[in-house]
MARSEPA-751862 format. One record per atom (N, C-alpha, C): atom name; chain; x, y, z. Coordinates in Angstrom, 2 decimals. Layout:
N
<r "CA","A",<X,Y,Z>>;
...
// end
This chain:
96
<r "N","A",<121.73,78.78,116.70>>;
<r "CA","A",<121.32,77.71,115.83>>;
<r "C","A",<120.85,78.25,114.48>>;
<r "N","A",<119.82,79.12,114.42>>;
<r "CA","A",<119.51,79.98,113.07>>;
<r "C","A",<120.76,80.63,112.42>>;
<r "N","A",<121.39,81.01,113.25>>;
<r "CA","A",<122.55,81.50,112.81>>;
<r "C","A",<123.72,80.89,111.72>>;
<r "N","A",<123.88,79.95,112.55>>;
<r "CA","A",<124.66,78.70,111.87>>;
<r "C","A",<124.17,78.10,110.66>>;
<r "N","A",<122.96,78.12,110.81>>;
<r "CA","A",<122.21,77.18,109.71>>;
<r "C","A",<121.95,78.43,108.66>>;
<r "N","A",<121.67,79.43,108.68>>;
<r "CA","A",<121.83,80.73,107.45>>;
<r "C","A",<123.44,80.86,106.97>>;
<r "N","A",<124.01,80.86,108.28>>;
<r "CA","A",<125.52,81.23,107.96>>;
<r "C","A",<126.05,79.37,106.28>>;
<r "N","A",<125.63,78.29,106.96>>;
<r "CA","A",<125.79,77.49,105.97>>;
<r "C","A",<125.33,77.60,104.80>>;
<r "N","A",<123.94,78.23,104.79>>;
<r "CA","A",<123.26,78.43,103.50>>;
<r "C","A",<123.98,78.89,102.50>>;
<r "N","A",<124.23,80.35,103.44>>;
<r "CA","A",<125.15,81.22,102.04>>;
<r "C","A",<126.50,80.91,101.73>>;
<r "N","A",<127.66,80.19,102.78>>;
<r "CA","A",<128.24,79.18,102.86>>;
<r "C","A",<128.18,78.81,101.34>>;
<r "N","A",<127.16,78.12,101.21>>;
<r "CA","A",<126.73,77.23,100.08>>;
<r "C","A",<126.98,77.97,98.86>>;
<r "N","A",<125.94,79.40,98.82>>;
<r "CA","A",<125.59,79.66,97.85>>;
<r "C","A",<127.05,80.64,97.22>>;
<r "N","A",<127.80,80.99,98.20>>;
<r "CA","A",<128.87,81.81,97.62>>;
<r "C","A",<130.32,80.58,97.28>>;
<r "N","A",<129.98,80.10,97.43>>;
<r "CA","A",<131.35,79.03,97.42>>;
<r "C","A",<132.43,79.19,98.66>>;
<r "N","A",<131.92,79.52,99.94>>;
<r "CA","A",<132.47,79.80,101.07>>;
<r "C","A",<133.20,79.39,102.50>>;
<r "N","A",<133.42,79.26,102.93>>;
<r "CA","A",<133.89,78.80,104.78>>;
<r "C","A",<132.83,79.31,105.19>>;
<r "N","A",<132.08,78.68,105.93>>;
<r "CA","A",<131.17,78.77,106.71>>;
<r "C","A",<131.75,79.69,107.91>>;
<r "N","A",<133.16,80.01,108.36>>;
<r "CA","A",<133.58,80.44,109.34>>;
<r "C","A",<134.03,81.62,108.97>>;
<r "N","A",<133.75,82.19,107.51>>;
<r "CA","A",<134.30,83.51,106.89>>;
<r "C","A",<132.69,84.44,107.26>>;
<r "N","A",<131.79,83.99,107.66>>;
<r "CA","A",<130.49,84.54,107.50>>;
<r "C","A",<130.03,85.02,109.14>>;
<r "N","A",<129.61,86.23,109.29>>;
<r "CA","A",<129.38,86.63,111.05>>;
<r "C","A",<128.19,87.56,110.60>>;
<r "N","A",<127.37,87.86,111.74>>;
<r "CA","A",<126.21,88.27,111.48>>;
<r "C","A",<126.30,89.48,110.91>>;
<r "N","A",<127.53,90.48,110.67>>;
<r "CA","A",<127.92,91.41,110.36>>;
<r "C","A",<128.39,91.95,108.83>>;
<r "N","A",<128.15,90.50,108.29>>;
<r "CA","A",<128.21,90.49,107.03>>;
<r "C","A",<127.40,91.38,106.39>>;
<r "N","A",<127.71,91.77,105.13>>;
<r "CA","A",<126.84,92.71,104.80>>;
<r "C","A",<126.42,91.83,103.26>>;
<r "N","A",<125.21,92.38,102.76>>;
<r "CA","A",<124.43,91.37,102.09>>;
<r "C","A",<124.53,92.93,100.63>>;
<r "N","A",<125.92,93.24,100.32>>;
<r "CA","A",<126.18,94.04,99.22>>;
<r "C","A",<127.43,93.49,98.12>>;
<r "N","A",<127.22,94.30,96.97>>;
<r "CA","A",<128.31,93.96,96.11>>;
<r "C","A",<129.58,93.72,96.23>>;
<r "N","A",<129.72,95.19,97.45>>;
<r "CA","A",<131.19,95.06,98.13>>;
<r "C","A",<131.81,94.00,98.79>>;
<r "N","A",<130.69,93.34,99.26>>;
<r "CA","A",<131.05,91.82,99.86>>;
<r "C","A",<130.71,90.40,98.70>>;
<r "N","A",<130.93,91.30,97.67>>;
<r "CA","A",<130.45,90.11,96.40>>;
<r "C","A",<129.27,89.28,96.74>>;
<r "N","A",<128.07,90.23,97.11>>;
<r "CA","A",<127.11,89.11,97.39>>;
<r "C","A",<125.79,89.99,96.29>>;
<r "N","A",<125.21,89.43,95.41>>;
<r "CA","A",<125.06,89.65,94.59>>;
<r "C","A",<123.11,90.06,95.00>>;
<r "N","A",<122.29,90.22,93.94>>;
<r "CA","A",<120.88,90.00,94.58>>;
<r "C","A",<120.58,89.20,93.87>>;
<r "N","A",<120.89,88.11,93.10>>;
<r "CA","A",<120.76,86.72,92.63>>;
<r "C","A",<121.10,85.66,94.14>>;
<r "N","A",<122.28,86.20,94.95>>;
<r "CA","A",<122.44,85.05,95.66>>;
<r "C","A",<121.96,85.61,97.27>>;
<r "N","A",<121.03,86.94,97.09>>;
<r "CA","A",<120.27,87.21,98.17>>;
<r "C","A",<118.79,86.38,97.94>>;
<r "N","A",<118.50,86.40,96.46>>;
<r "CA","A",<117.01,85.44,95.95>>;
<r "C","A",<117.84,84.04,96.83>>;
<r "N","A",<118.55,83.58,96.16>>;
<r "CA","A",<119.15,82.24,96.60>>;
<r "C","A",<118.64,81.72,98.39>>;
<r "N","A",<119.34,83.11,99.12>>;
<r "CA","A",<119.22,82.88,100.12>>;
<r "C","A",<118.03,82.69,101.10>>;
<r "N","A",<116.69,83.54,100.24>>;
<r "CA","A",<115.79,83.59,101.20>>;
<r "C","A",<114.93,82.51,100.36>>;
<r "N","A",<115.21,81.96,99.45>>;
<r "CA","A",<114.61,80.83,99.09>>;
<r "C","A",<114.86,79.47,99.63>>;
<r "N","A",<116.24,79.42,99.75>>;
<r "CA","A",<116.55,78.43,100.99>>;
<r "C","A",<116.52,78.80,102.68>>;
<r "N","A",<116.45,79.10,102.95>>;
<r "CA","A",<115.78,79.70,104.23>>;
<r "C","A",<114.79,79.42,104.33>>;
<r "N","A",<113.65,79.95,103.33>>;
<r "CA","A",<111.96,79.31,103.26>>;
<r "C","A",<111.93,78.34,103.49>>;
<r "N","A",<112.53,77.30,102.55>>;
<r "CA","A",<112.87,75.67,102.67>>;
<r "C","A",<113.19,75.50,103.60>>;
<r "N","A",<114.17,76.00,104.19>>;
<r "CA","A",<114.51,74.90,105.59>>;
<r "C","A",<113.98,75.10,106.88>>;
<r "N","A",<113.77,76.70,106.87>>;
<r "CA","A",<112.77,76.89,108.45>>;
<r "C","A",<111.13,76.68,108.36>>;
<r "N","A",<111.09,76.25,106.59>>;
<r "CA","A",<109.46,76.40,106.21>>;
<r "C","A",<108.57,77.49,106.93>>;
<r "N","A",<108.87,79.00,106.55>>;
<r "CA","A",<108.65,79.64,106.55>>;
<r "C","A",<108.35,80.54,105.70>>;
<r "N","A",<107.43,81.85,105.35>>;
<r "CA","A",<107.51,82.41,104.32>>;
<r "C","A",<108.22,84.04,104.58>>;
<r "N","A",<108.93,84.63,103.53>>;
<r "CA","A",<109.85,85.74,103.77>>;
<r "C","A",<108.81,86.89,102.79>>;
<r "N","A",<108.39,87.62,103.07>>;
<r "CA","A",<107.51,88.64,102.40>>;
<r "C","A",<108.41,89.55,101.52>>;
<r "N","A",<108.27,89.44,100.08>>;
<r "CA","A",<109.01,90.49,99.86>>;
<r "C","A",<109.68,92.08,99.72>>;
<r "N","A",<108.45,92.57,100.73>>;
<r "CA","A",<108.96,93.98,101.35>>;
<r "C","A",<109.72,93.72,102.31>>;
<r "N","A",<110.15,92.47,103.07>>;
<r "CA","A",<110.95,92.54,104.08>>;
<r "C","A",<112.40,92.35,103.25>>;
<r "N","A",<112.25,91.63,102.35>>;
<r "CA","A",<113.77,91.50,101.93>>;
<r "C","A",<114.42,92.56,101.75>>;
<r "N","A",<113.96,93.86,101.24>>;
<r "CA","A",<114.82,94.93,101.21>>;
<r "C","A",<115.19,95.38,102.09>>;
<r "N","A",<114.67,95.10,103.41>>;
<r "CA","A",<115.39,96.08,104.91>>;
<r "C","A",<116.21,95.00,105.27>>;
<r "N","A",<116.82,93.41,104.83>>;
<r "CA","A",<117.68,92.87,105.14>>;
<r "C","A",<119.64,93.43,104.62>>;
<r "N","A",<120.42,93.72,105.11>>;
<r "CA","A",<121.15,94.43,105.03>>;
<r "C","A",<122.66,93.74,105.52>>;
<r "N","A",<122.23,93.17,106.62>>;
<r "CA","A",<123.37,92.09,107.31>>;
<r "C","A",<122.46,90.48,107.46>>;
<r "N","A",<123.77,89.80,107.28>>;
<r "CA","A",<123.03,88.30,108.00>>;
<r "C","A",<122.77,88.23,109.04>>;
<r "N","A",<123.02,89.28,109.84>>;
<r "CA","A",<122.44,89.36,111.30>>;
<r "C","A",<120.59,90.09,111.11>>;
<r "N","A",<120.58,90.73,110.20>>;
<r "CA","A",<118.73,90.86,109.58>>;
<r "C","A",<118.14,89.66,109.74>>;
<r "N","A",<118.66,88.92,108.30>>;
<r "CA","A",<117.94,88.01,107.97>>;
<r "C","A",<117.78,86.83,109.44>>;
<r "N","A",<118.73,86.73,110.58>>;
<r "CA","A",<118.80,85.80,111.25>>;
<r "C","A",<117.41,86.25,112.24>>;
<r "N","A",<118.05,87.73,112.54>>;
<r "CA","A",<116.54,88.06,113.57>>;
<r "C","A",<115.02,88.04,112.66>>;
<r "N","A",<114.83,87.55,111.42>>;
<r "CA","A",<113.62,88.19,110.68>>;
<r "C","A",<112.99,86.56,111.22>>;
<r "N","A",<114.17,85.98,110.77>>;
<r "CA","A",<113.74,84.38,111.04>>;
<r "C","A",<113.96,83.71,112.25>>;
<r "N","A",<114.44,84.49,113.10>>;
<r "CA","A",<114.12,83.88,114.29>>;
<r "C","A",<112.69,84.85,115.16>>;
<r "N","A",<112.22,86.06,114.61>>;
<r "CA","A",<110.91,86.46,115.54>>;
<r "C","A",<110.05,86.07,114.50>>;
<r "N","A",<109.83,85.47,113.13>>;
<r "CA","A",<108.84,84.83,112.61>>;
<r "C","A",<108.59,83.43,113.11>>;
<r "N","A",<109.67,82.52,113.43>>;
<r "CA","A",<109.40,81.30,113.73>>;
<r "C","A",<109.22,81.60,115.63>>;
<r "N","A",<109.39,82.67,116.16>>;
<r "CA","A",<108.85,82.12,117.48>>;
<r "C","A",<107.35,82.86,117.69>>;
<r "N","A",<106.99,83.79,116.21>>;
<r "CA","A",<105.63,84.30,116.42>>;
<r "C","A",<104.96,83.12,116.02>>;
<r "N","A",<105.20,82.29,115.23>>;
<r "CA","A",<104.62,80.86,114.89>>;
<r "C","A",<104.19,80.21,115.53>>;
<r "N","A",<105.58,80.04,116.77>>;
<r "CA","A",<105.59,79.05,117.58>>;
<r "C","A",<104.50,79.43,118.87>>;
<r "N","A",<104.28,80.77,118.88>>;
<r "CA","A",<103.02,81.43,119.67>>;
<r "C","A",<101.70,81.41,119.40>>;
<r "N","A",<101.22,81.20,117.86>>;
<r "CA","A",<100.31,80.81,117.21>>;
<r "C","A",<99.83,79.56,117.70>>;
<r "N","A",<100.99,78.62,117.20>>;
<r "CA","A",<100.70,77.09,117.56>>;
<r "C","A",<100.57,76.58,118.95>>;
<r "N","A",<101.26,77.54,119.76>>;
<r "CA","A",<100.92,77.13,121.50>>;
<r "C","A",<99.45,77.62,121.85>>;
<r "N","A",<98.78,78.62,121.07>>;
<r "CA","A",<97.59,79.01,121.49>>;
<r "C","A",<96.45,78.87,120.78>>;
<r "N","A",<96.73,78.01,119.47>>;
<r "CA","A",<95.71,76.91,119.08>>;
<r "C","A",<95.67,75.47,119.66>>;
<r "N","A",<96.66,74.90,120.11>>;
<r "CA","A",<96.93,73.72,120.94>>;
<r "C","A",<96.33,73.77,122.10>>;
<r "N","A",<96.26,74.51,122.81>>;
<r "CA","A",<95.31,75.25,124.39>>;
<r "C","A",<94.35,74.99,123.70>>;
<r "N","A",<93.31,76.11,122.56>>;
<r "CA","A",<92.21,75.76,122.67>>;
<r "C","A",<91.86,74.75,122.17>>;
<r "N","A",<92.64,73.56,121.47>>;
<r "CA","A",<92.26,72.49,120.95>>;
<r "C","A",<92.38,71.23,122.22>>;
<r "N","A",<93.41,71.64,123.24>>;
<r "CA","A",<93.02,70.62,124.39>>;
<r "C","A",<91.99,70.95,125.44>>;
<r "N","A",<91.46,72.12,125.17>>;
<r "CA","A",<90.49,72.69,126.49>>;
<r "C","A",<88.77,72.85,125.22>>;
<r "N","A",<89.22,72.42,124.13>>;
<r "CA","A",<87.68,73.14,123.57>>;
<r "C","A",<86.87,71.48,123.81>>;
<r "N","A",<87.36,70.85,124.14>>;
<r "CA","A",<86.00,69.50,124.29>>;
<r "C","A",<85.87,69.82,125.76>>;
<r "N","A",<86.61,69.98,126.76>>;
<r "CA","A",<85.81,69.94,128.25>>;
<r "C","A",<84.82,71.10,128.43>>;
<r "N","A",<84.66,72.38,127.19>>;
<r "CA","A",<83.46,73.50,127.50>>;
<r "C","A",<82.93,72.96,126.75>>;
<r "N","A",<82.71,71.52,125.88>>;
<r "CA","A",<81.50,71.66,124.58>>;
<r "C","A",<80.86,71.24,125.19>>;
// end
């Protein structure tokens, strides 16, 4: 699902087939992908997984298969955050 939905992004941003793009892509000149339309990319990404991308991580992104795992173990460390403030927010009135 992350996959697909990055793979459309850049899709977008290169003027592309969504079906020309595999996680193996490489995020260099040689693949005409520019670092204007790597900004592009992790700015829409932010937007749509509403997430934030740190910018020391952007440089170790290398393939769209990076960027897919960066954003899929940030949104399920999230999603670990939010399961374990939800616990103590349904269990903190029965100890008050």
């Amino acid at each position: 699902m992350v996959f697909r939905k990055v793979a459309r992004i850049l899709a977008d941003i290169l003027d592309l087939d969504e079906e020309e793009i595999t996680s193996n892509t490489e995020l260099t000149p040689e693949f005409e992908i520019e670092n204007i339309h790597i900004a592009k990319l992790v700015i829409e990404c932010e937007r749509k997984f509403k997430i934030s991308i740190h910018d020391e991580k952007i440089h170790t992104f290398h393939t769209v298969g990076d960027v897919v795992k960066y954003i899929e173990n940030t949104l399920s460390e999230e999603e670990g955050n939010i399961s374990e403030s939800s616990e103590e927010e349904r269990t903190g009135w029965y100890y008050s």
